[in-house]
C-alpha positions as CSV (number, residue, x, y, z in Angstrom):
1,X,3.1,18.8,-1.6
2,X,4.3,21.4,-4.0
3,X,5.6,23.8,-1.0
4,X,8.8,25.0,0.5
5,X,9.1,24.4,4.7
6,X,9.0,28.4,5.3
7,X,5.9,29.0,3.4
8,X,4.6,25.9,5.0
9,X,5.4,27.2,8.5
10,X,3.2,30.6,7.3
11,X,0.3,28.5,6.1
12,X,0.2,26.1,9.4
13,X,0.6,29.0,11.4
14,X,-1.6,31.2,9.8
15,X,-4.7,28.8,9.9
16,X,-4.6,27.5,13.6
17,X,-4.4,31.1,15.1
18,X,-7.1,31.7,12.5
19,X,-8.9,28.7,13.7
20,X,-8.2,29.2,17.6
21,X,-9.2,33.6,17.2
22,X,-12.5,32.3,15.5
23,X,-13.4,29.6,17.8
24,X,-14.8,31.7,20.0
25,X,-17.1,33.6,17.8
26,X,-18.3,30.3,15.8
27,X,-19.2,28.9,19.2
28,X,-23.1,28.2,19.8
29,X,-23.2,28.6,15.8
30,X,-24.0,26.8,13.2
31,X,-20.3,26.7,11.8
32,X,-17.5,24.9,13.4
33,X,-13.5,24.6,13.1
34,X,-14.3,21.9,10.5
35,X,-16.2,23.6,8.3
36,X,-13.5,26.5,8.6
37,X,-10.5,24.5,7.5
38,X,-12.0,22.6,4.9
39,X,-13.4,26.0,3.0
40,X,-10.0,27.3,3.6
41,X,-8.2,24.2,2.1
42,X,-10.5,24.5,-0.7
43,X,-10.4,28.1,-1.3
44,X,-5.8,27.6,-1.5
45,X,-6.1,25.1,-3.7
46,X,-8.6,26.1,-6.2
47,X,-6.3,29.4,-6.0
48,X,-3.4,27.2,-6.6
49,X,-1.5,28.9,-3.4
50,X,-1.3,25.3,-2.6
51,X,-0.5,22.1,-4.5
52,X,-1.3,19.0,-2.9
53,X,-0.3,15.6,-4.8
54,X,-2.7,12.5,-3.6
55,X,0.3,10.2,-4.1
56,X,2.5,12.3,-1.5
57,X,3.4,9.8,1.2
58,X,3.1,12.6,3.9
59,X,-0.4,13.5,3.4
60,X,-0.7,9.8,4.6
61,X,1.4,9.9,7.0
62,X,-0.2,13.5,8.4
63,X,-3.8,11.9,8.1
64,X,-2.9,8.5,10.2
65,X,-1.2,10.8,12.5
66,X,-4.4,12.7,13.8
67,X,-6.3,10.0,13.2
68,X,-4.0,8.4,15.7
69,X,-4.4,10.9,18.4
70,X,-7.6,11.5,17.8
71,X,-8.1,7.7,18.8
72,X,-6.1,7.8,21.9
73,X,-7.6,10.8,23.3
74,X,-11.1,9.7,22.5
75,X,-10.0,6.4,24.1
76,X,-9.5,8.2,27.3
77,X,-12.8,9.8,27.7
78,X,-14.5,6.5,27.7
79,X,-15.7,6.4,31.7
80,X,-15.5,3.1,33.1
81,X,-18.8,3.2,34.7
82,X,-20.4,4.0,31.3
83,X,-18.3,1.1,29.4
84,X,-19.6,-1.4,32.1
85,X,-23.8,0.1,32.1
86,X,-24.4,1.9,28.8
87,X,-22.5,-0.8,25.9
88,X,-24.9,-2.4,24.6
89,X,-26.1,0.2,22.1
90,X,-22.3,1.2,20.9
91,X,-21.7,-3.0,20.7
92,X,-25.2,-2.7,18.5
93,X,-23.9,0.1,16.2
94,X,-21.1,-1.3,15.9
95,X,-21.6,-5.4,15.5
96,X,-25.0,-5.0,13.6
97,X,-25.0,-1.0,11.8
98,X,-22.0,-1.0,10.6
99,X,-22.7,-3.9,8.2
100,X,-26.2,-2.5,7.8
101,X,-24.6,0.6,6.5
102,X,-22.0,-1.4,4.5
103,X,-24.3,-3.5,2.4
104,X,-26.5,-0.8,1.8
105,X,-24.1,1.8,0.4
106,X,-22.5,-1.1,-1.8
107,X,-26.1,-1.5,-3.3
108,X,-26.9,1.8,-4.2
109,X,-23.1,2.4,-5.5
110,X,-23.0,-0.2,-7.5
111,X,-26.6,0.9,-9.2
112,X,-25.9,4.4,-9.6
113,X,-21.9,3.7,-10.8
114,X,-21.9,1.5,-13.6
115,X,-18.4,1.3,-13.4
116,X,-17.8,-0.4,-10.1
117,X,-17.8,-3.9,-9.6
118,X,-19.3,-5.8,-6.6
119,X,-15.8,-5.8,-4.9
120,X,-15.4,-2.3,-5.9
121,X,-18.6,-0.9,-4.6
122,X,-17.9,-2.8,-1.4
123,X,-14.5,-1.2,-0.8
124,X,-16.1,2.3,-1.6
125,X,-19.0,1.3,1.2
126,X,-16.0,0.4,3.8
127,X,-13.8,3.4,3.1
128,X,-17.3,5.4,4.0
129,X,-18.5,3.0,7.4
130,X,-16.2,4.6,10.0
131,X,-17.4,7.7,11.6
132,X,-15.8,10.8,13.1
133,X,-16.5,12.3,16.1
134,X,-14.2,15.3,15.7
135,X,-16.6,16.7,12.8
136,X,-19.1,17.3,15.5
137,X,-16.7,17.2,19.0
138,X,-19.1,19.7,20.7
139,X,-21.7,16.7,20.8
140,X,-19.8,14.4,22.3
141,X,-18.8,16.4,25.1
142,X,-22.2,18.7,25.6
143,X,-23.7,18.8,28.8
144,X,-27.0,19.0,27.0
145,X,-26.4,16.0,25.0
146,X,-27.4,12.3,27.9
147,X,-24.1,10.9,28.7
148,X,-25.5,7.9,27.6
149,X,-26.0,9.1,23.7
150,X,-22.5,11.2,24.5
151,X,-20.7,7.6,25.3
152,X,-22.3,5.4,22.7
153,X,-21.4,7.9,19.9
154,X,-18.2,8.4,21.4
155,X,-17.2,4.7,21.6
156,X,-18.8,3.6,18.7
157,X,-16.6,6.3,16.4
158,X,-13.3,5.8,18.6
159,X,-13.9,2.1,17.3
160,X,-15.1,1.4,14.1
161,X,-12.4,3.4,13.1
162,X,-9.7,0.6,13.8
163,X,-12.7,-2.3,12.8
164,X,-12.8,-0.7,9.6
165,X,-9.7,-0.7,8.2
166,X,-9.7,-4.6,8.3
167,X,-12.7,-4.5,6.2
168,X,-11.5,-2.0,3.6
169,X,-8.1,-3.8,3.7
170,X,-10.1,-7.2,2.6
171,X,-11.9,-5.6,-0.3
172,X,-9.6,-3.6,-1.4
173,X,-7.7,-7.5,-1.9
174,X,-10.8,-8.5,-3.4
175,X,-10.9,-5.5,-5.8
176,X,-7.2,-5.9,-6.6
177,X,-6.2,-8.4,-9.3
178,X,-3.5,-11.1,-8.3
179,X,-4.4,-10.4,-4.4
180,X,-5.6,-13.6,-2.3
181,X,-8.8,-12.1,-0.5
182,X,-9.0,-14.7,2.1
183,X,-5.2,-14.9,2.8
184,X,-5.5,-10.6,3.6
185,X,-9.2,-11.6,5.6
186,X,-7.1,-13.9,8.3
187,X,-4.1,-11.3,8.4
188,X,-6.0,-8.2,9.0
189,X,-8.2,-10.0,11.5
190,X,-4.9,-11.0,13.4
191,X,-3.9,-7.7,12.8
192,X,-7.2,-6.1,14.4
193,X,-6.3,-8.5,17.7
194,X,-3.0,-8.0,18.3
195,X,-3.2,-4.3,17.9
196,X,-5.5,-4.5,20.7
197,X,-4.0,-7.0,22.9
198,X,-0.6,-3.9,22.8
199,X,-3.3,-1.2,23.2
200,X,-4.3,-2.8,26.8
201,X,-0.7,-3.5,27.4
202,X,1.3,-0.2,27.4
203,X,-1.9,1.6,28.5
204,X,-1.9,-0.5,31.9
205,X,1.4,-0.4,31.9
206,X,1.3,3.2,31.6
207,X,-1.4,3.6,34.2
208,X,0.2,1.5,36.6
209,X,3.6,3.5,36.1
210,X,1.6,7.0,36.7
211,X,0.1,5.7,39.8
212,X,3.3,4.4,41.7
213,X,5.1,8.0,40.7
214,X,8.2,5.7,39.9
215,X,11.2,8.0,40.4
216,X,8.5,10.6,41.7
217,X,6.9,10.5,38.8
218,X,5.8,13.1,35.5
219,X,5.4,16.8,37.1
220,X,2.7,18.6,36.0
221,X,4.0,19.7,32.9
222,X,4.5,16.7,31.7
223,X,1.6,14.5,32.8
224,X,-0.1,15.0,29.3
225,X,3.6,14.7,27.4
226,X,3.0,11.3,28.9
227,X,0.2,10.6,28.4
228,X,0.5,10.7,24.3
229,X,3.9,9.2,24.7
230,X,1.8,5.5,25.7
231,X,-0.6,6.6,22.8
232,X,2.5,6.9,20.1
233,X,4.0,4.0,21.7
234,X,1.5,1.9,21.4
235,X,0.5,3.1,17.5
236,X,4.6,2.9,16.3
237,X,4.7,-0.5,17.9
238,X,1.8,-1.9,16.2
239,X,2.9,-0.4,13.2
240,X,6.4,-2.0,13.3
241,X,5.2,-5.1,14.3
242,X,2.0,-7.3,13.4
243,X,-0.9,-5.2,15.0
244,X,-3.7,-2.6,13.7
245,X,-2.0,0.4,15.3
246,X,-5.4,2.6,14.9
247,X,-7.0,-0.2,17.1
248,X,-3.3,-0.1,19.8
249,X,-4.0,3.5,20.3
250,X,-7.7,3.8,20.9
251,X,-7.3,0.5,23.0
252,X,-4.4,2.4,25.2
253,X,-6.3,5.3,25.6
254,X,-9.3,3.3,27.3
255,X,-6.9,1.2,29.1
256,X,-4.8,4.3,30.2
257,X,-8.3,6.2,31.3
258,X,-9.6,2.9,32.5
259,X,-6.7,2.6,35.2
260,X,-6.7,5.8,36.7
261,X,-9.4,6.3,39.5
262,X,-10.0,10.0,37.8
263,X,-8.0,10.6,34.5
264,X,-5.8,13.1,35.5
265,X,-7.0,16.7,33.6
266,X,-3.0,17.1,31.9
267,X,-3.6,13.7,30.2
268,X,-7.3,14.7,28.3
269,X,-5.8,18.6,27.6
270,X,-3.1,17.8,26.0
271,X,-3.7,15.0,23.9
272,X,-6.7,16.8,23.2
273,X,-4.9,20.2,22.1
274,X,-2.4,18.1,20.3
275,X,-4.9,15.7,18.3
276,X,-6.7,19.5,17.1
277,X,-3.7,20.9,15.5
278,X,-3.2,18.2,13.5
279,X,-6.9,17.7,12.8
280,X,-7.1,21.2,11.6
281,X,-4.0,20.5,9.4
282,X,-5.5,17.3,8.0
283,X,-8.9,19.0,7.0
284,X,-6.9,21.7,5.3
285,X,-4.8,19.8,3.4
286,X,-8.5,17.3,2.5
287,X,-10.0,20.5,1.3
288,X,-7.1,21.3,-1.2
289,X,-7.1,17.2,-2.1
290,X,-10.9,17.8,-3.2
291,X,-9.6,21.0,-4.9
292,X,-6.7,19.3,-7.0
293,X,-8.4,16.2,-7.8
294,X,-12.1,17.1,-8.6
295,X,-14.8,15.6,-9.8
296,X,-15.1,13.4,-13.6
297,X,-17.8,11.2,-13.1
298,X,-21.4,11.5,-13.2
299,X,-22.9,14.3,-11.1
300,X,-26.6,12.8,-10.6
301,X,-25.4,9.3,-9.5
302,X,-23.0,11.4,-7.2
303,X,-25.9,13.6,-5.7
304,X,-28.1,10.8,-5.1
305,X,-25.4,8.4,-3.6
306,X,-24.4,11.4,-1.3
307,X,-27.7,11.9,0.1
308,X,-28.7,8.2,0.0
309,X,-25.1,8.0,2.3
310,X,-25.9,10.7,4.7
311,X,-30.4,10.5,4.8
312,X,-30.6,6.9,4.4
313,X,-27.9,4.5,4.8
314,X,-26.7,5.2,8.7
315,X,-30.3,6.1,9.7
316,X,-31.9,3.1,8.0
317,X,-28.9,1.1,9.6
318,X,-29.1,2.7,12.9
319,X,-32.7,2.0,13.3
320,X,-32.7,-1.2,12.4
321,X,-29.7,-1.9,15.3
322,X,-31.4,0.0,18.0
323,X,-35.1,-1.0,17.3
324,X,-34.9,-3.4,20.1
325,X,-33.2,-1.7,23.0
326,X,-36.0,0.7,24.1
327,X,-34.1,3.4,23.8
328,X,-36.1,6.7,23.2
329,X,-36.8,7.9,20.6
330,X,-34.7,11.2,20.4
331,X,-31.8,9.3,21.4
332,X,-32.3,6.8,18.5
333,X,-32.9,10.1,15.8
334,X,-29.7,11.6,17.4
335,X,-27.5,8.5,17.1
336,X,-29.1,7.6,13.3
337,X,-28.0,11.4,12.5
338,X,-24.4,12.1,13.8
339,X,-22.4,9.4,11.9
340,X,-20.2,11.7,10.0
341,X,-17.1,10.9,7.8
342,X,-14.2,12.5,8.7
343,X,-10.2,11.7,9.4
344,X,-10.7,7.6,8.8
345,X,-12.4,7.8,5.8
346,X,-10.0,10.3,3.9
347,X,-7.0,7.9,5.2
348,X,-8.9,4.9,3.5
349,X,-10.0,6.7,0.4
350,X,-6.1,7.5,0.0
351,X,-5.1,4.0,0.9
352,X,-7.5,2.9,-2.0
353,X,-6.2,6.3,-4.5
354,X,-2.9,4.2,-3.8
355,X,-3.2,0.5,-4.8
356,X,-4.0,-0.8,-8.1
357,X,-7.6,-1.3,-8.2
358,X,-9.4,-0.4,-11.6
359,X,-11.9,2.3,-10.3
360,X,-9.8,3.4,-8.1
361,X,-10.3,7.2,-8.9
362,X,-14.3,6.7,-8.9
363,X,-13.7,4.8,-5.6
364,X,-11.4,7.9,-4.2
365,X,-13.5,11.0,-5.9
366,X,-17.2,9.7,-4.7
367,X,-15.8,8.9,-1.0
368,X,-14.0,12.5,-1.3
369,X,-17.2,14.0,-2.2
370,X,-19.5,12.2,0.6
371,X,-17.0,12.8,3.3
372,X,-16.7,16.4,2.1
373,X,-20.8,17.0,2.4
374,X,-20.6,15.0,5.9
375,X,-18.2,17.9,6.9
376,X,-20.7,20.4,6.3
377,X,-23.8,18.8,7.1
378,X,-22.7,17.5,10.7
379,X,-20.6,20.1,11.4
380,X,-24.0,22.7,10.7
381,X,-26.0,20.9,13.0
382,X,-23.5,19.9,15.8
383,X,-25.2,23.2,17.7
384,X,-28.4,22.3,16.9
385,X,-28.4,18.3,17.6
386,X,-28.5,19.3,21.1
387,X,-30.3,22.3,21.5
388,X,-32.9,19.8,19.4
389,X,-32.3,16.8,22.1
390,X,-32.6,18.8,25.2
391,X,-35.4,20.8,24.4
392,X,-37.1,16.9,23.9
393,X,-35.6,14.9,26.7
394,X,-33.6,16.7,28.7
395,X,-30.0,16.1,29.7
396,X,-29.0,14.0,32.4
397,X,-27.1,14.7,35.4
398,X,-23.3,14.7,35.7
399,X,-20.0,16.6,34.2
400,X,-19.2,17.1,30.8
401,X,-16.5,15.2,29.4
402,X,-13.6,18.3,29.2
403,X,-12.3,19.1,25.6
């Protein structure tokens, strides 16, 4: 990143007191913090006030971070009693739409690209599978929205996230020449399981810890220091060690939530504030990314992959999932809609930007693209999606998750 710590201190500064001023005034609009940081990113780099390189190891490092935190404190807001009665439609999306969603994406990219491959067009379809709750955070936390479509959306992003990755890390072997794909297939699936077996660990552990108040335990003021201390924990030591740390921190965060009676109100603020200022951060530095890189390829095939990605392939997916739970109908259109690509999907894109695959920069550029109309699309109608589902079904009774 072609910029000098002071001037980076400005431009961080600068946007999240922008950000925080205007969240007021974008609230119950149609535009969202999102929308606001991307245009932003966009508008500094195609001034060239900003110069991001796609190779930089810290734009990595800054997009697994809130990606990371974004996991734990999603984690955390997953209610026991909902995990136990309302899982079947989450296990649904996730064990039967994202594959749907997969397979059709790799279809249509490899008719409209001519220069992907099979394994190519595959890895381009995983890179786009996870979706992203914090494009469209006021749905999951809406008092409008049933906490039923609130927790299967929830848990279904906070998820696939971490299940992802093991599938983008097995094409991407497929894609790349000399790589054993079914040698990377049995690492990243024993990746995928330890990660979580650490992620129930230190967040028990850390549960357990908080409720005996060992050594009279955290004070106030640093209940929610704590709480993201068992989220890092448990993401550096999967990292360092053999596990999927996206999986260890969502994992701890449901643990951590999971063994508390009521999640103390420290632990969600401030992971929560904490996870936003580095979301804001990542979605700047995307939108200068999109900026500096561009487009080169075909702008038909793009248009028509974009809106197969985003009108057909999660819907059709969804649908097809869902069709025999008897879940109602506005629920079902709500779910199909708001899968948007965010945080995971620009880590993977980069991860793939970074290996040695041929296409590559197709792979990078059209996932770029898609993720960048998913940022504006969901983040437009994450006002409307429940004004829409409550003035249909109604909401049902009980608190709002806090946020």
């Amino acid at each position: 990143m072609a910029i000098g710590f002071g001037s980076a201190l400005v431009l961080v500064g600068a946007v999240l007191a922008v950000a925080a001023a205007l969240s007021g005034v974008m609230r119950g609009t149609v535009l969202s913090i999102s929308i606001l940081a991307v245009s932003l990113g966009l508008i500094l780099g195609a001034a060239g006030l900003i110069a991001i390189q796609p190779h930089d190891p810290e734009i990595r490092h800054l997009v697994e971070l809130a990606l990371a935190l974004t996991l734990f404190s999603d984690g955390m807001l997953v209610e026991r009693e909902l995990l136990a009665r309302h899982w079947t439609p989450a296990a649904l999306a996730l064990a039967v739409a994202m594959p749907v969603t997969v397979l059709l994406l790799a279809a249509v990219a490899k008719a409209l690209f001519g220069a992907l491959g099979w394994a190519e067009a595959f890895l381009l379809a995983a890179v786009l599978a996870p979706t992203d709750p914090v494009v469209t955070s006021s749905v999951v936390t809406s008092r409008r929205v049933p906490a039923k479509v609130r927790h299967t959306l929830n848990l279904e992003s906070g998820l696939n996230d971490g299940l992802a990755l093991p599938i983008v890390l097995f094409f991407l072997a497929l894609a790349t020449p000399g790589r054993d794909a079914g040698a990377e297939a049995a690492k990243v699936l024993g990746e995928a399981g330890f990660g979580a077996v650490i992620g129930v660990a230190l967040g028990v552990a850390g549960g357990l810890v908080h409720r005996l108040r060992l050594g009279g335990g955290p004070t106030s003021r640093y209940e929610g220091i704590y709480a993201v201390g068992v989220g890092l924990l448990a993401f550096g030591l999967a990292s360092v060690t053999f596990g999927n740390s996206l999986i260890a921190a969502f994992v701890a965060g449901i643990a951590l939530g999971a063994s508390e009676r009521t999640v103390p109100e420290p632990f969600v603020t401030f992971s929560e504030n904490l996870s936003a200022i580095f979301q804001v951060m990542t979605f700047v530095v995307f939108g200068a990314l999109v900026a500096a890189t561009g487009y080169h390829y075909s702008v038909p095939a793009l248009v028509a992959f974009v809106a197969f990605a985003l009108l057909v392939g999660r819907p059709l997916a969804v649908a097809l999932a869902l069709a025999g739970t008897r879940i109602p109908r506005p629920h079902l259109a709500f779910v199909a809609w708001f899968g948007p690509k965010g945080v995971a999907s620009i880590l993977f894109a980069l991860l793939v930007l970074d290996s040695r695959v041929a296409a590559a920069p197709l792979v990078f550029d059209v996932a770029a693209f898609v993720v960048l109309s998913s940022i504006v699309a969901h983040g437009l109608t994450d006002t409307l999606g429940p004004r829409w589902i409550e003035a249909r079904m109604g909401s049902e009774p009980g608190p709002a998750a806090p946020r």
